[in-house]
C-alpha positions as a printed NumPy array, in Angstrom:
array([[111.166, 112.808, 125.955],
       [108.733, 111.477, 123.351],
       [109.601, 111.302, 119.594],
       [107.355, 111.175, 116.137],
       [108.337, 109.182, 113.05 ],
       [106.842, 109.613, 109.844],
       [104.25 , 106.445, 109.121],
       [105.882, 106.175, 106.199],
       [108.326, 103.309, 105.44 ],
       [111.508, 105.538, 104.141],
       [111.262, 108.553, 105.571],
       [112.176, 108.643, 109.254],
       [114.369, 112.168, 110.323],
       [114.369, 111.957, 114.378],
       [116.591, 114.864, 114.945],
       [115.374, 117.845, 116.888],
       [111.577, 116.075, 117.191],
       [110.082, 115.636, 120.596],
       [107.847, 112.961, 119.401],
       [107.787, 108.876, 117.763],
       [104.654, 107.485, 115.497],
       [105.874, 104.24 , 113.719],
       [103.712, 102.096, 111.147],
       [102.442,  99.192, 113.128],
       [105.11 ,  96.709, 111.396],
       [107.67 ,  98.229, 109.38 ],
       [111.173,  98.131, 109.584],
       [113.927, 100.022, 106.942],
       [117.139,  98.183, 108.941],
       [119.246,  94.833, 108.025],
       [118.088,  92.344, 110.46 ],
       [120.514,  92.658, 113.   ],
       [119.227,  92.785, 116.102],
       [118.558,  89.634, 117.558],
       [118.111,  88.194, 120.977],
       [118.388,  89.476, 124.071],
       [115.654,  91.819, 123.465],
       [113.177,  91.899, 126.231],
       [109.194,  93.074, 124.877],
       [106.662,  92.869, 128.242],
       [103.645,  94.317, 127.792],
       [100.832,  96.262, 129.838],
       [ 97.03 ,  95.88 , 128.989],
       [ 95.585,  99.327, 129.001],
       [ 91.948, 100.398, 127.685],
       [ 90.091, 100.404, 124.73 ],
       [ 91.974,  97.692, 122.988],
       [ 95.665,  99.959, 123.478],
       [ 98.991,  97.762, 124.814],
       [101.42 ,  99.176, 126.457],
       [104.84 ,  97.801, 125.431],
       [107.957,  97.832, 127.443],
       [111.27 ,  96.916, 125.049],
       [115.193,  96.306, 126.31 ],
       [117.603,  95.779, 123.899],
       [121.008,  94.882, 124.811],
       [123.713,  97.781, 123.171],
       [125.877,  95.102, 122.524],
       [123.428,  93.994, 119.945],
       [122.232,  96.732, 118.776],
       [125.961,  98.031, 118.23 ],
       [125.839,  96.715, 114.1  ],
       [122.555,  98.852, 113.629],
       [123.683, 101.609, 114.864],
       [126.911, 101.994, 113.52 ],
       [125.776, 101.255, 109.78 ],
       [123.328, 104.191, 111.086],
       [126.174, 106.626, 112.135],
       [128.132, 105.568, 108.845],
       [124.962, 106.393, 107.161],
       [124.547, 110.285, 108.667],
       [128.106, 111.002, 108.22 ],
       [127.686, 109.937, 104.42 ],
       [124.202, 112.535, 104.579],
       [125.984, 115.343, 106.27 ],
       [127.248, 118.619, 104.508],
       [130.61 , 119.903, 106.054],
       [132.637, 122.967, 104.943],
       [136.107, 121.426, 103.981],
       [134.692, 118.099, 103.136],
       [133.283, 116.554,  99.854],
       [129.904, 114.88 , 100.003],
       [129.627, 111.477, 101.157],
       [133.492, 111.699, 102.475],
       [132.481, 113.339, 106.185],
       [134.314, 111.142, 108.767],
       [132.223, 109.302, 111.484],
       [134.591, 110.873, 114.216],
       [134.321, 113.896, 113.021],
       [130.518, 114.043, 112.686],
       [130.733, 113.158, 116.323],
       [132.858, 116.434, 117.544],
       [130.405, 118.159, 115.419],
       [127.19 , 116.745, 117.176],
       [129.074, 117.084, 120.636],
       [130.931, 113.92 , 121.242],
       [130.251, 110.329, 120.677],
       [127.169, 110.084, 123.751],
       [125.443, 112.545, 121.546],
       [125.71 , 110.731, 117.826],
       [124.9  , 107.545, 119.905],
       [121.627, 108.866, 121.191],
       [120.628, 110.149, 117.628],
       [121.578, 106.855, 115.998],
       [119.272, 105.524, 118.135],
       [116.634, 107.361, 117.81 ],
       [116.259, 106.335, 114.012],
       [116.83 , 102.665, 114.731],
       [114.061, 102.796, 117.507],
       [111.246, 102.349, 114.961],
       [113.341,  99.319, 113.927],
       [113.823,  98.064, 117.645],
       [110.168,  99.045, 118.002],
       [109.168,  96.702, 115.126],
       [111.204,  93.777, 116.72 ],
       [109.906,  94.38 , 120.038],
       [106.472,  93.662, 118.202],
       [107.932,  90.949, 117.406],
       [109.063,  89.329, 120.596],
       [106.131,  90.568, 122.529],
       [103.19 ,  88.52 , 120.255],
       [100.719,  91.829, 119.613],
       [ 99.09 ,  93.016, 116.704],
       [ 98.89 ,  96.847, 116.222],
       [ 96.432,  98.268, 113.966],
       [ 97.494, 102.068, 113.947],
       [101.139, 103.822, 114.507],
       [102.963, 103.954, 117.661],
       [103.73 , 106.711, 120.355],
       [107.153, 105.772, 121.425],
       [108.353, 107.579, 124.901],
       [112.269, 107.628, 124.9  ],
       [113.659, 109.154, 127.696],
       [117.298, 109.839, 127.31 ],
       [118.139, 109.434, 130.986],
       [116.962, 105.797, 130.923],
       [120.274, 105.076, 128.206],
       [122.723, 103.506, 129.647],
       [126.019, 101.852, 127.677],
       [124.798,  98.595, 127.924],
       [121.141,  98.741, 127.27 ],
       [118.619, 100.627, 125.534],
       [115.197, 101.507, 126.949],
       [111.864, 102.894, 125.493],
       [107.674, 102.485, 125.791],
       [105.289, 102.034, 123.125],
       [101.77 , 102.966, 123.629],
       [ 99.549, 101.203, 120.753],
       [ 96.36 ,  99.773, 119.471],
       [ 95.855,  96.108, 118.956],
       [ 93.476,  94.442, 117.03 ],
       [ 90.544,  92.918, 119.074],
       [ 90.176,  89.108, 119.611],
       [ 87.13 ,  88.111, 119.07 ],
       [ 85.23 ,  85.18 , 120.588],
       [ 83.282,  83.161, 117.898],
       [ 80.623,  80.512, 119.518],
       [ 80.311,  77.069, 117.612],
       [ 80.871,  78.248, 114.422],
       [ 81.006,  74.736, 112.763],
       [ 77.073,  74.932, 113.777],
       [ 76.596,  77.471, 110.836],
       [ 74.192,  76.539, 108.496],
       [ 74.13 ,  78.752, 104.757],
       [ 71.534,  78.708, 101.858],
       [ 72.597,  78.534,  98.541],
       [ 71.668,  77.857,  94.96 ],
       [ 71.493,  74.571,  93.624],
       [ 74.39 ,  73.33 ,  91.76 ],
       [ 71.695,  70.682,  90.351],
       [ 70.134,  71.756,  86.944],
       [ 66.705,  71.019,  87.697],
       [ 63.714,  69.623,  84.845],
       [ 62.043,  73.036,  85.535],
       [ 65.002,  75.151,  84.391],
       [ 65.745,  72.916,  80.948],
       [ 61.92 ,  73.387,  79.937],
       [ 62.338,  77.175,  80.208],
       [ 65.418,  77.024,  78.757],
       [ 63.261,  74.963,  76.216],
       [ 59.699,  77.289,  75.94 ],
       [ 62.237,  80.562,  75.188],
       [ 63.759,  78.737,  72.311],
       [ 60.13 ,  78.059,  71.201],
       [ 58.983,  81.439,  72.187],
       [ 60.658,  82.713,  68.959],
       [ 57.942,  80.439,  66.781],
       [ 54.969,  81.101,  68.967],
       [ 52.152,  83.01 ,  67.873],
       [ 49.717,  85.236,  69.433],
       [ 46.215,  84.488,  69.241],
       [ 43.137,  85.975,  70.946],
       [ 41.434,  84.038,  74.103],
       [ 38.02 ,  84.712,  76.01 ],
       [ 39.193,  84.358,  79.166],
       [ 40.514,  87.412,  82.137],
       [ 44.251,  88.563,  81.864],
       [ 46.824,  86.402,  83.602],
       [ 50.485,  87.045,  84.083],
       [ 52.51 ,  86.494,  80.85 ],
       [ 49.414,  87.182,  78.535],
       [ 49.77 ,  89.66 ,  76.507],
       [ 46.903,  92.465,  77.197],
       [ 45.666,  95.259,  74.404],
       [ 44.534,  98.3  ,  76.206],
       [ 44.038, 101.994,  76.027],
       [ 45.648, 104.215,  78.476],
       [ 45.777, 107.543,  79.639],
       [ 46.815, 109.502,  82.913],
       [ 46.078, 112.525,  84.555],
       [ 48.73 , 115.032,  86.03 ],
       [ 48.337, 116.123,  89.786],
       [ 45.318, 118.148,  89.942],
       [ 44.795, 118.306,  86.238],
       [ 41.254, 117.617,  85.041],
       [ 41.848, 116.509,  81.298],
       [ 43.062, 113.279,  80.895],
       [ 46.017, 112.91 ,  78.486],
       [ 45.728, 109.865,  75.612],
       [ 48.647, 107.814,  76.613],
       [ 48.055, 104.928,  73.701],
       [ 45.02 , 103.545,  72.267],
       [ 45.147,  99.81 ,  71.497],
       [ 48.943,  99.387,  73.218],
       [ 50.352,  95.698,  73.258],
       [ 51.231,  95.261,  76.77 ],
       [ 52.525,  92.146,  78.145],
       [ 51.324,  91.819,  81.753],
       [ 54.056,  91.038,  84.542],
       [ 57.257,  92.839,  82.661],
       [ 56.548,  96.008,  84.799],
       [ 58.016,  97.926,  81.64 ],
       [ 55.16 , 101.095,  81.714],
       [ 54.084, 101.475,  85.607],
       [ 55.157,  99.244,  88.393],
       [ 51.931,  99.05 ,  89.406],
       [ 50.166,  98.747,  86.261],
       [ 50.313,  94.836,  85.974],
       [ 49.103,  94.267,  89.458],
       [ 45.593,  95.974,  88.438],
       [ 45.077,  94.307,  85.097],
       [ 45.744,  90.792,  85.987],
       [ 41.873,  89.597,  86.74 ],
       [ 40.516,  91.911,  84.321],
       [ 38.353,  90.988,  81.231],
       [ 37.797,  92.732,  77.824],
       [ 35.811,  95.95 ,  78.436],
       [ 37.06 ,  96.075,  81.936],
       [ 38.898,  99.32 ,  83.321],
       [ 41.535,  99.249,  86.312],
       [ 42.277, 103.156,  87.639],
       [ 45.275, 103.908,  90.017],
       [ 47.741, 106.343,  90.874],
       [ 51.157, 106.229,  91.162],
       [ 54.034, 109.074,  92.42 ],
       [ 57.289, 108.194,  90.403],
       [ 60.383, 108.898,  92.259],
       [ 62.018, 111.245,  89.685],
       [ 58.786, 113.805,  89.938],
       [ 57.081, 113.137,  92.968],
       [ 53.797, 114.077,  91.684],
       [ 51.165, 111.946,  91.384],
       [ 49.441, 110.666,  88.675],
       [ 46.175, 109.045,  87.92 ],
       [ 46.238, 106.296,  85.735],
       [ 43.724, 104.723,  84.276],
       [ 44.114, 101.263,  81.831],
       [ 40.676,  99.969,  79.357],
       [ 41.094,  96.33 ,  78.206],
       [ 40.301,  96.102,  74.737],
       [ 41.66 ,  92.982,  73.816],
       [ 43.315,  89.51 ,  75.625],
       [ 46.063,  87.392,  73.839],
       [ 48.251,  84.359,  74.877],
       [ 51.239,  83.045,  73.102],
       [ 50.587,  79.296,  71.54 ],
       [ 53.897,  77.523,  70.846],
       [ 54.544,  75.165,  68.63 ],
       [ 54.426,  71.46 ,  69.49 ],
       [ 57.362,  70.03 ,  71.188],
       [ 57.843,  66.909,  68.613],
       [ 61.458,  65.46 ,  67.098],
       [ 61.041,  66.946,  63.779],
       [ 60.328,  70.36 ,  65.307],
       [ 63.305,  70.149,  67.243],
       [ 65.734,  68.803,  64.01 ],
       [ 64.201,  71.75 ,  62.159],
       [ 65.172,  74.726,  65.008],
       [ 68.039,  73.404,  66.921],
       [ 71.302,  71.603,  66.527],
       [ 69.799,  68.473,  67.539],
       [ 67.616,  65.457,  65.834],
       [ 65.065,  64.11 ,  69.276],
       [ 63.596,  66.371,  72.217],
       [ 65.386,  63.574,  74.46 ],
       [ 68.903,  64.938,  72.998],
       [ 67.903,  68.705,  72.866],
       [ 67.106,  68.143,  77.137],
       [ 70.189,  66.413,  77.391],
       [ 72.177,  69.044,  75.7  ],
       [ 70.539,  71.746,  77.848],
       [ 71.066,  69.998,  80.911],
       [ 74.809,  69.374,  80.359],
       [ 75.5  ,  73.567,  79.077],
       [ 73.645,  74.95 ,  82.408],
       [ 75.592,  72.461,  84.782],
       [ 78.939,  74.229,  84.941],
       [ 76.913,  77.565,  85.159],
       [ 74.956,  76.291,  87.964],
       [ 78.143,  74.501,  89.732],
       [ 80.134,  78.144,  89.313],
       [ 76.743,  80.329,  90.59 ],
       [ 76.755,  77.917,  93.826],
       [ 80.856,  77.958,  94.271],
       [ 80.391,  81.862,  94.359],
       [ 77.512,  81.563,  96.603],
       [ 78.533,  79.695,  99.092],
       [ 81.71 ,  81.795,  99.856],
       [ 79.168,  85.28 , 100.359],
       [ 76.85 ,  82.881, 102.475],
       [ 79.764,  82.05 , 104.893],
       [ 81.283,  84.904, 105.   ],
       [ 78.086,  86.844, 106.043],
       [ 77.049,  84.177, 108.495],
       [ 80.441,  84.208, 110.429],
       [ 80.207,  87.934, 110.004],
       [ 77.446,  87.771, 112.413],
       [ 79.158,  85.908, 115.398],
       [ 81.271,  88.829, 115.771],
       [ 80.345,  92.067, 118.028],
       [ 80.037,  95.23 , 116.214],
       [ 81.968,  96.641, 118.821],
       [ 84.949,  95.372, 118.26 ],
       [ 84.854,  96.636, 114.368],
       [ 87.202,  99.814, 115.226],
       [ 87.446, 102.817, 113.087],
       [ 91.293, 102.197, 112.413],
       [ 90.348,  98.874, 111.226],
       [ 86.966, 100.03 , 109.111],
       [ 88.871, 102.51 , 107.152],
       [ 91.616, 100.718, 106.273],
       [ 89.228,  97.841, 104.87 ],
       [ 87.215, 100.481, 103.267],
       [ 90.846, 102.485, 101.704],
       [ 91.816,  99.118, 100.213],
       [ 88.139,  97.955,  98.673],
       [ 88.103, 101.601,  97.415],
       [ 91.458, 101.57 ,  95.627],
       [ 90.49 ,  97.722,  94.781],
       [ 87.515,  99.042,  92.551],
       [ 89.664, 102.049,  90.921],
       [ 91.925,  99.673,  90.083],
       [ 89.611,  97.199,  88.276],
       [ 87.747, 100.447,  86.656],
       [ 91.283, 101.746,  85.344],
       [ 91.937,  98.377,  84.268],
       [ 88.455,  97.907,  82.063],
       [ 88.712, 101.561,  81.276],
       [ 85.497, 102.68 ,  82.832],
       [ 85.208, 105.928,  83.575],
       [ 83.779, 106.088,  86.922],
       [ 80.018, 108.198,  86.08 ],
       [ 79.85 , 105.52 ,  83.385],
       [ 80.426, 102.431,  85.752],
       [ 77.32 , 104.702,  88.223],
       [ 74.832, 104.752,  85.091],
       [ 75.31 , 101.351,  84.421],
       [ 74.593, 100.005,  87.811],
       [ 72.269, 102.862,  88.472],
       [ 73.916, 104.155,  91.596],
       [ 74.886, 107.653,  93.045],
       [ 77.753, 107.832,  94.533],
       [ 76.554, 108.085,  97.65 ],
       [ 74.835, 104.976,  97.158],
       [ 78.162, 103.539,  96.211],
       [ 80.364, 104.493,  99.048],
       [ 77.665, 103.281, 101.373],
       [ 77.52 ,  99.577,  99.421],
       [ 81.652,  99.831, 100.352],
       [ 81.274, 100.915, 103.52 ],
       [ 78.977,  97.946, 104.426],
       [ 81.605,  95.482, 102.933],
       [ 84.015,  96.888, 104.655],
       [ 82.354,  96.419, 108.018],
       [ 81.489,  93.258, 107.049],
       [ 85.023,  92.416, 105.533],
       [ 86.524,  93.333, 109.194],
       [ 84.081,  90.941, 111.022],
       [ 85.445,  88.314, 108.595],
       [ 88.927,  88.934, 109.544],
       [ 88.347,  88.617, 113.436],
       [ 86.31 ,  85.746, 113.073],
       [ 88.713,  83.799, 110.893],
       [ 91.701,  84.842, 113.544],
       [ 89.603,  83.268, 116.101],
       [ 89.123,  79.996, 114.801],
       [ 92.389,  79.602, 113.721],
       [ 93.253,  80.711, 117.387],
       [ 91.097,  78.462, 118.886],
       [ 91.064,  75.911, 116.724],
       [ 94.933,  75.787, 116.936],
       [ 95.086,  76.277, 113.148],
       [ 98.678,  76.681, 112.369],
       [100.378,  76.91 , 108.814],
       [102.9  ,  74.271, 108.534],
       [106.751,  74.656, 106.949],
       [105.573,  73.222, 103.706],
       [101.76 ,  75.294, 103.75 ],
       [104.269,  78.466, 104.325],
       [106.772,  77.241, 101.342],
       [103.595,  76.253,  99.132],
       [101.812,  79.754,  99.431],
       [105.879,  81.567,  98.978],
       [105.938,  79.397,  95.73 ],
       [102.561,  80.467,  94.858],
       [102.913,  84.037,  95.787],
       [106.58 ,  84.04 ,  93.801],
       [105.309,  82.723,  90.976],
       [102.774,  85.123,  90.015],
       [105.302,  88.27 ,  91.275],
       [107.897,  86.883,  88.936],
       [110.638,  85.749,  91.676],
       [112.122,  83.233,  93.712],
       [110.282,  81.961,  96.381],
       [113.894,  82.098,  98.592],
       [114.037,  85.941,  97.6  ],
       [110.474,  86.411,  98.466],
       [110.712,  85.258, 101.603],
       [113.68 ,  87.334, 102.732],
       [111.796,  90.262, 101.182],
       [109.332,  89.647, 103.681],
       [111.448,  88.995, 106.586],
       [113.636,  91.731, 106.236],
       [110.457,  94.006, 106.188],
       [109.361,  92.059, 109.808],
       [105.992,  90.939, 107.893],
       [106.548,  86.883, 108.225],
       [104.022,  87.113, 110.933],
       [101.598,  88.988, 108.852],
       [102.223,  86.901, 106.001],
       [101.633,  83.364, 108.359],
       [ 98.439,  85.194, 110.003],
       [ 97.292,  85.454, 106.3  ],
       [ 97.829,  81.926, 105.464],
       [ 96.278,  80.973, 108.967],
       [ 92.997,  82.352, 108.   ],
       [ 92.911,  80.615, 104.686],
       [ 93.519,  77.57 , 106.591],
       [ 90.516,  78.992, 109.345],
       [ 88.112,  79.079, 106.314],
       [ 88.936,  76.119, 104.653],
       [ 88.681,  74.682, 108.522],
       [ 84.721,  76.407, 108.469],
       [ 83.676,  75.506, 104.82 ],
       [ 84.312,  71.498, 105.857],
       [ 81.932,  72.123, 108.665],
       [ 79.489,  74.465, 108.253],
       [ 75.997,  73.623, 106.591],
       [ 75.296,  73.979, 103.624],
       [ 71.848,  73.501, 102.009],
       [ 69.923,  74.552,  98.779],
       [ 66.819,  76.487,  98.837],
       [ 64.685,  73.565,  99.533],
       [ 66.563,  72.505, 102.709],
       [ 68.594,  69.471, 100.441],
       [ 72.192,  69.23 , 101.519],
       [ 74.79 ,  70.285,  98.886],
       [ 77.116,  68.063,  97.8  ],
       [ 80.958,  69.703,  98.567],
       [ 82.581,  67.712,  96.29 ],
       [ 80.725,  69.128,  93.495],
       [ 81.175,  72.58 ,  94.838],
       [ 84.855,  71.455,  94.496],
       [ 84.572,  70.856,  91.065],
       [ 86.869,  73.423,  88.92 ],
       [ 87.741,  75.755,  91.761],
       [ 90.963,  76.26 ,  90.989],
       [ 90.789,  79.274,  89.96 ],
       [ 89.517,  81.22 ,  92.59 ],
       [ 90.843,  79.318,  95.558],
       [ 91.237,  81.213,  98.746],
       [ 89.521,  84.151,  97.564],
       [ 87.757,  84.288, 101.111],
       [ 87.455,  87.979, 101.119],
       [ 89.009,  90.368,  98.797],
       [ 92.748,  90.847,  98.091],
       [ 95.597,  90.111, 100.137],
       [ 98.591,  90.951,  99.227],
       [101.308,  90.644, 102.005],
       [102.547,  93.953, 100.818],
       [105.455,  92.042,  98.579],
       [103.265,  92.87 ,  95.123],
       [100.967,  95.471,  94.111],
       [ 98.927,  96.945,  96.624]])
């Protein structure tokens, strides 16, 4: 006969059901059953396991009878108070002690199911179908199958041979002298030049448009101030007026998006004026800024955009690796189970931070100007790329031998307890108890697999010039081991 559990962690009511699903690692019992258990498995298709468990009664014996203790407490006899229902009698009621057995067990199998994980190595991604067949129950042992889905391995070629692109973390001289010429924007003046329009300059013209099929031409502006190259009338309006002299007339059409009719445009030149700033000398500089010499001002810029530069490569680099090791892995093994579970958690992720900034969630869409479409479709790529990530960091910790060590595992507890508000020693038997010390270790193996790939993997500005780690290193505390997005081991808030 085959049995169905709820997926959910505390609800599990076996009786009468023909039918198991269990979560993939979940288990409501005290840890008491140990070895013997015997987990074999059975490779089937399309990335499913078949798994073979025996457990050994006499082990299983303490489960089950806190279980039966458990239903006689639940049970609702004429003559008998709640809570006070004998064991012994529950069992005359359910039709001797065979019969309580066999329902005992079939709550504690999603708990035996969850060790059997356990003992057999696999990784399921989705619930269970658990076949229990009561003739296979014998005194001394307890028999059942498990049909489930495993997460793919992946196979990850070379992946120390990566090579990522990234923003200096070097303030460069041509960044401090813009950083200088806005400053000294705010005393230029505009003054009229005999030359063609370039970009920046800042062009007088007339415009008008035409409507469609409309002959009349409608008087958009005469003598507007228009500086060429901030695309702030029509996108293609500073294309056709760089080049142009005074007199000179540039006609073109466009077809915005939000109409889709097209328009004639047509832009006179009237007038051609540059911006002259002031002369760069020590007194002007003691006169605007904070500072007496343009030698201190440069220094002073340099040393406020460093840490900005160091934090926009630190942020960088992590996106660049994680897209290029994204790539090593075969689409194919991204499986749906896998997608929308990535995609549930980044979803519920970004409530969360909305909720938390109080954003309503049109006003977030406005801001970014998004649809919603457009926004579930930005998820759903990060997702699919977030899965990729996770398969490629199992492999190289799997074949790189990667394995968390005692005091890594006590470290990351420590860490973990600390910002949860508990012990470390409670923490971990929270975990345990729930079977999830494997997930949690898996976790901190990947951490390790990244760290493992960032040592390695190249890393190079946008000139080809090899970044310097240790400066990458510089103030990344804060955001260490955020590889990904948020894991959270299921011991804090989800």
């Amino acid at each position: 006969m085959r049995y169905q559990a709820a997926p959910l962690p505390d609800v599990y009511t076996l009786a009468a059901r023909n039918h198991v699903r269990v979560c993939p690692t979940m288990s409501l019992l005290p840890d008491k059953v140990g070895s013997p258990m015997r987990a074999t498995t059975q490779e089937l298709e399309n990335f499913r396991v078949k798994l073979r468990v025996e457990v050994d009664a006499s082990e299983a014996d303490p489960a089950l009878d806190d279980i039966k203790k458990q239903m006689a407490r639940q049970a609702r006899l004429p003559g008998f108070r709640a809570g006070k229902v004998p064991v012994k009698v529950l069992e005359a009621r359910m039709g001797g002690a065979k019969a309580l057995r066999l329902e005992a067990i079939r709550e504690a199998l999603p708990n035996f199911y969850t060790k059997g994980v356990q003992e057999a190595g696999i990784d399921p991604i989705d619930t269970a179908e658990l076949d229990f067949d009561e003739a296979d129950q014998t005194d001394d042992l307890i028999v059942f199958e498990a049909t489930v889905l495993v997460r793919p391995q992946a196979t990850v070629a070379s992946p120390e041979n990566l090579a990522v692109v990234v923003p200096s973390p070097i303030v460069t001289d041509d960044e401090v002298e813009a950083q200088i010429a806005r400053t000294r924007e705010a005393d230029g003046v505009l003054v009229d030049v005999d030359r063609p329009l370039a970009t920046g300059d800042f062009s007088v013209i007339n415009l008008s448009a035409k409507v469609g099929e409309e002959e009349e031409e409608t008087n958009l502006g005469e003598e507007m101030s228009y500086q060429v190259g901030s695309a702030s009338l029509v996108p293609e309006l500073d294309e056709h007026l760089v080049g142009l002299g005074v007199g000179e007339t540039a006609s073109f059409e466009s077809t915005p998006a939000m109409t889709g009719v097209t328009m004639t445009w047509k832009a006179t030149v009237v007038g051609v004026k540059e911006r002259q700033l002031p002369e760069l000398t020590d007194e002007w500089v003691a006169d605007n800024t904070d500072h007496e010499t343009v030698g201190e001002w440069r220094d002073a810029i340099r040393e406020q955009l460093a840490p900005m530069k160091v934090v926009q490569a630190q942020f960088a680099v992590g996106d660049a690796i994680r897209k290029a090791v994204a790539e090593l892995v075969d689409a194919e093994l991204v499986l749906d189970q896998l997608r929308n579970t990535e995609l549930g958690e980044r979803i519920e992720t970004f409530n969360r931070q909305l909720q938390q900034q109080q954003i309503p969630l049109e006003r977030y869409l406005m801001m970014v100007g998004m649809t919603q479409e457009q926004l579930i479709g930005q998820l759903q790529s990060d997702a699919e790329i977030g899965v990729k990530v996770d398969l490629a960091l199992r492999a190289i910790a799997r074949d790189n031998a990667i394995v968390p060590t005692e005091q890594d595992i006590e470290e990351e507890l420590d860490k973990s307890a600390r910002s949860l508000g508990a012990s470390s020693e409670m923490l971990r038997s929270q975990i345990e108890s729930a079977g999830r010390m494997a997930e949690f270790i898996g976790e901190l193996s990947k951490s390790k697999a990244y760290d493992w790939l960032y040592e390695r993997v190249g890393i190079v500005d946008d000139n080809g010039i090899a970044v310097d780690r240790e400066l990458l290193r510089a103030n990344q505390a804060d955001h260490d081991h955020d590889h990904d997005h948020d894991h959270d081991h299921d011991h804090g808030d989800a």
